[in-house]
Z-matrix of the N, CA and C atoms (Angstrom, degrees):
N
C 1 1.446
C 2 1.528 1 109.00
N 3 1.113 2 106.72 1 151.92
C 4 2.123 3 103.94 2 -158.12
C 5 1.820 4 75.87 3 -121.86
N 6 1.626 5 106.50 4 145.78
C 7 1.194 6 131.67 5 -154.95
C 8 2.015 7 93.51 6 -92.19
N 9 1.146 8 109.93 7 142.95
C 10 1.372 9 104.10 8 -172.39
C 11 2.003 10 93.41 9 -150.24
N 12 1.712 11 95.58 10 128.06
C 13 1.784 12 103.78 11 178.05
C 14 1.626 13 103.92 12 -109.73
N 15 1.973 14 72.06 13 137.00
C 16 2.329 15 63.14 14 153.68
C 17 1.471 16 106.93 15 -128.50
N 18 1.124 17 95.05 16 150.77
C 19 1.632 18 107.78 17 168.02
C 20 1.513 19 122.41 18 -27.12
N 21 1.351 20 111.88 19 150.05
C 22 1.859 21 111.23 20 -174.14
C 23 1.548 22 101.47 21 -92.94
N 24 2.116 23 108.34 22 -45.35
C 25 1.191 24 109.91 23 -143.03
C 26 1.696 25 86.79 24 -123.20
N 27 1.574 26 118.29 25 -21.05
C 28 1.529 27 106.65 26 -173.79
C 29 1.756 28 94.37 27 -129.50
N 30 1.245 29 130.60 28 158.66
C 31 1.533 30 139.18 29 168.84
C 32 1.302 31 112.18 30 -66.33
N 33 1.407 32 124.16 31 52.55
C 34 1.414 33 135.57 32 170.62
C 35 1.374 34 122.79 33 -90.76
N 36 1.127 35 132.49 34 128.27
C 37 1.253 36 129.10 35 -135.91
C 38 2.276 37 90.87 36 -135.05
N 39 1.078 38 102.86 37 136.08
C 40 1.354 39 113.40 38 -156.37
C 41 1.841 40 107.18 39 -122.63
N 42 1.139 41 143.31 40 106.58
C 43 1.358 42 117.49 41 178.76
C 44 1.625 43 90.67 42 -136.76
N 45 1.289 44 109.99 43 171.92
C 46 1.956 45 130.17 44 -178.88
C 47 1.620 46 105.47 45 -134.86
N 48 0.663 47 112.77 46 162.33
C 49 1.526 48 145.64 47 -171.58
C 50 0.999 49 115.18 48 -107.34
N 51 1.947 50 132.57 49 166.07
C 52 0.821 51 152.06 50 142.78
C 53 1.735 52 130.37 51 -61.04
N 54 1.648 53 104.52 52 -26.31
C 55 1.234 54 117.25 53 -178.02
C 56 1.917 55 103.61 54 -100.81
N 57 1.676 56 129.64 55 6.27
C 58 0.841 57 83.46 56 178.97
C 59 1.848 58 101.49 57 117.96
N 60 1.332 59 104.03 58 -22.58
C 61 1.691 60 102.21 59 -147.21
C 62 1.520 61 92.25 60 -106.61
N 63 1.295 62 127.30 61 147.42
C 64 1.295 63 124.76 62 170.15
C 65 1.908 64 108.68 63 -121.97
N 66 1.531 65 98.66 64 136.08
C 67 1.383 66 103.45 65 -178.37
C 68 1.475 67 105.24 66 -118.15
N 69 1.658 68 111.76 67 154.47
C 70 1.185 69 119.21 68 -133.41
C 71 2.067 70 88.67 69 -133.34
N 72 1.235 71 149.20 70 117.02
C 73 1.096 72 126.83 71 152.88
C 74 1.302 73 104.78 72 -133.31
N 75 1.551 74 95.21 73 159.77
C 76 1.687 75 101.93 74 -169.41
C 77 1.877 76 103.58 75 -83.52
N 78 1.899 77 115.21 76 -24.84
C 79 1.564 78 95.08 77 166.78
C 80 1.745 79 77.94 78 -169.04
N 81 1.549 80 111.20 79 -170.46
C 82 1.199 81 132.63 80 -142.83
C 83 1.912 82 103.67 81 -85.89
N 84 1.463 83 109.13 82 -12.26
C 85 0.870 84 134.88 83 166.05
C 86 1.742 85 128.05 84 -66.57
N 87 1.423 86 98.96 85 -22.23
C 88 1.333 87 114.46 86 -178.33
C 89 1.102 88 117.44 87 -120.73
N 90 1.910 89 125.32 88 -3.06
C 91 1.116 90 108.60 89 154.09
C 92 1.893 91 111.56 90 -74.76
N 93 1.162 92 108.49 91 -44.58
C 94 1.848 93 119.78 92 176.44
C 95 1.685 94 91.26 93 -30.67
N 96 1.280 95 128.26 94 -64.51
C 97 1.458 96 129.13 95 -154.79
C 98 1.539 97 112.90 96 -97.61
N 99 1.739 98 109.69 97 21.25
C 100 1.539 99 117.19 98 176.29
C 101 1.651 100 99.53 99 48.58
N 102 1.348 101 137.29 100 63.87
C 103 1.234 102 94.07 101 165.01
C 104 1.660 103 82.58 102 -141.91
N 105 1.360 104 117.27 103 138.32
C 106 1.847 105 126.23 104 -175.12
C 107 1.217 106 96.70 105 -163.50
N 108 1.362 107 92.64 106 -144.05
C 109 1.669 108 123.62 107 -157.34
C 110 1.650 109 104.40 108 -139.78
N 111 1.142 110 142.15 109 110.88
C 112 1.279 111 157.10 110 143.03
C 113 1.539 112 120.30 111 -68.48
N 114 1.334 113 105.96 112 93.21
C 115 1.608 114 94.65 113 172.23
C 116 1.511 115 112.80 114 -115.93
N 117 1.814 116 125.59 115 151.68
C 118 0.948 117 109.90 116 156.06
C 119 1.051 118 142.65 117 -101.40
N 120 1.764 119 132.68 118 -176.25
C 121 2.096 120 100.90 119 168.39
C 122 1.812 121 86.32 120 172.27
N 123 0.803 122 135.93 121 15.89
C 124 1.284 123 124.11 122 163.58
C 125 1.386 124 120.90 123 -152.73
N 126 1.291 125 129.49 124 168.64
C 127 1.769 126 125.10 125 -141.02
C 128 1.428 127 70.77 126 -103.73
N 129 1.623 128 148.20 127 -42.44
C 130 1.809 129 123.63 128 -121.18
C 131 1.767 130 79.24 129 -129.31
N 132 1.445 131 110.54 130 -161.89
C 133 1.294 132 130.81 131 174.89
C 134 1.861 133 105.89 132 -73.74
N 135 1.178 134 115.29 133 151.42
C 136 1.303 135 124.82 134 174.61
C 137 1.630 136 100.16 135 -75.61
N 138 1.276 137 121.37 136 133.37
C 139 1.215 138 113.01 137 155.17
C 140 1.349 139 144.32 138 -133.88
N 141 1.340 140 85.33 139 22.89
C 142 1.920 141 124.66 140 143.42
C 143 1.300 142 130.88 141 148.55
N 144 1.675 143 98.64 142 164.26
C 145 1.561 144 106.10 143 -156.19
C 146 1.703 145 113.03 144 -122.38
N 147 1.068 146 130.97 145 117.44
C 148 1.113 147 143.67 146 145.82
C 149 1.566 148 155.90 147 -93.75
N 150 1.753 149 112.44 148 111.29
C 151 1.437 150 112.09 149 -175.17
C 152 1.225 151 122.07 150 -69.48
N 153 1.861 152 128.06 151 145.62
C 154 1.186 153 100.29 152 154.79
C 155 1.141 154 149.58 153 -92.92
N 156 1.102 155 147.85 154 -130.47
C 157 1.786 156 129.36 155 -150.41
C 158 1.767 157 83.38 156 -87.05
N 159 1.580 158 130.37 157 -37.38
C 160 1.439 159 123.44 158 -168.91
C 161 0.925 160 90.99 159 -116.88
N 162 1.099 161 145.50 160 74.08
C 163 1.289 162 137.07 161 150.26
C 164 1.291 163 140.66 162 9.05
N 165 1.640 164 99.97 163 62.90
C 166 1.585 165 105.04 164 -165.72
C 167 1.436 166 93.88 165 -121.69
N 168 1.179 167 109.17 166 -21.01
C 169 1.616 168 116.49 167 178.99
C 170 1.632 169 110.46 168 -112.01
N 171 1.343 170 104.60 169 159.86
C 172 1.789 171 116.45 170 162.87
C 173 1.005 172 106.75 171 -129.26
N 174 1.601 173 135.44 172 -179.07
C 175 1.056 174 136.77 173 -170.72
C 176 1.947 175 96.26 174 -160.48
N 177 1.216 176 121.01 175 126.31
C 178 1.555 177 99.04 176 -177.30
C 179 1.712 178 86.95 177 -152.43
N 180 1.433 179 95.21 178 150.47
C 181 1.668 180 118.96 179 -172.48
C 182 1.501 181 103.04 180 -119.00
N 183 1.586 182 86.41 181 135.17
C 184 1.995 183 97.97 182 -178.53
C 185 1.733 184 95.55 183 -85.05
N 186 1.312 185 107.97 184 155.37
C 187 1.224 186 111.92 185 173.64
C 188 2.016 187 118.74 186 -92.46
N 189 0.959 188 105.78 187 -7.76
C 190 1.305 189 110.56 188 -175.68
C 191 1.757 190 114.46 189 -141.54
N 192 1.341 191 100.49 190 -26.42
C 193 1.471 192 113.45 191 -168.18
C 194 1.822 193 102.27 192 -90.06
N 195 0.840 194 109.54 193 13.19
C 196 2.027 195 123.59 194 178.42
C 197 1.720 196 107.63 195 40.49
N 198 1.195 197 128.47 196 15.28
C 199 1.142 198 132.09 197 155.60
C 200 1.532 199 128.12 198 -57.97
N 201 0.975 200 123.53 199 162.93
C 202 1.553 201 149.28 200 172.49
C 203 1.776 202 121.43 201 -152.48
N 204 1.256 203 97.38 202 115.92
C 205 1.245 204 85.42 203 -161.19
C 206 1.964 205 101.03 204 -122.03
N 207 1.549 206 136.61 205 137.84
C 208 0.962 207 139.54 206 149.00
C 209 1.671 208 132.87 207 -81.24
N 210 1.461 209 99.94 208 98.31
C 211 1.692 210 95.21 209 172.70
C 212 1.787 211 121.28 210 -95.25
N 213 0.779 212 92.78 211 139.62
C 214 1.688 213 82.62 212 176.07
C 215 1.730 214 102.37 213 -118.85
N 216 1.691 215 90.33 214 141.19
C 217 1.299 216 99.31 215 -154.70
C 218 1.684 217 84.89 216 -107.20
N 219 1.500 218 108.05 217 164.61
C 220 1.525 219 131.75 218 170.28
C 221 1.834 220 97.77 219 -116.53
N 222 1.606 221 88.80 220 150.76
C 223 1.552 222 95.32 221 176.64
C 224 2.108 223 113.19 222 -51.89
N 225 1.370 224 107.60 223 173.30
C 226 1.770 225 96.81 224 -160.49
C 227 1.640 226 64.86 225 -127.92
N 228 1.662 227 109.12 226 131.99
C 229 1.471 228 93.28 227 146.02
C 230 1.689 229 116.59 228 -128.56
């Protein structure tokens, strides 16, 4: 099961991959119309992701690749 966040303070919608890949949408509206944020940063599958309380930061764990990684996000418009 691939790890999926939602937003605390805005309808931002957060999901990970199997390869590694992190996708980025600003609300539920923009996954329907493909349009986000793709980032990459780790060799294995994500095996989970967490916002913080304002959602300015993420926090996401590789499942095999022993990473931890902090992104800090800017508003998506």
């Amino acid at each position: 099961m691939l790890p999926i966040a939602l937003g605390n303070v805005c309808n931002m919608v957060v999901a990970g991959d199997e390869n590694g890949n992190i996708y980025v949408w600003k609300d539920v509206e923009s996954i329907k119309e493909h349009i986000g944020l793709n980032m990459t940063g780790h060799t294995s599958a994500i095996q989970r992701i967490e916002l913080t309380k304002d959602d300015k930061r993420m926090i996401s764990v590789g499942a095999t690749d022993n990473t931890m990684l902090q992104w800090r996000l800017n508003s998506i418009e």
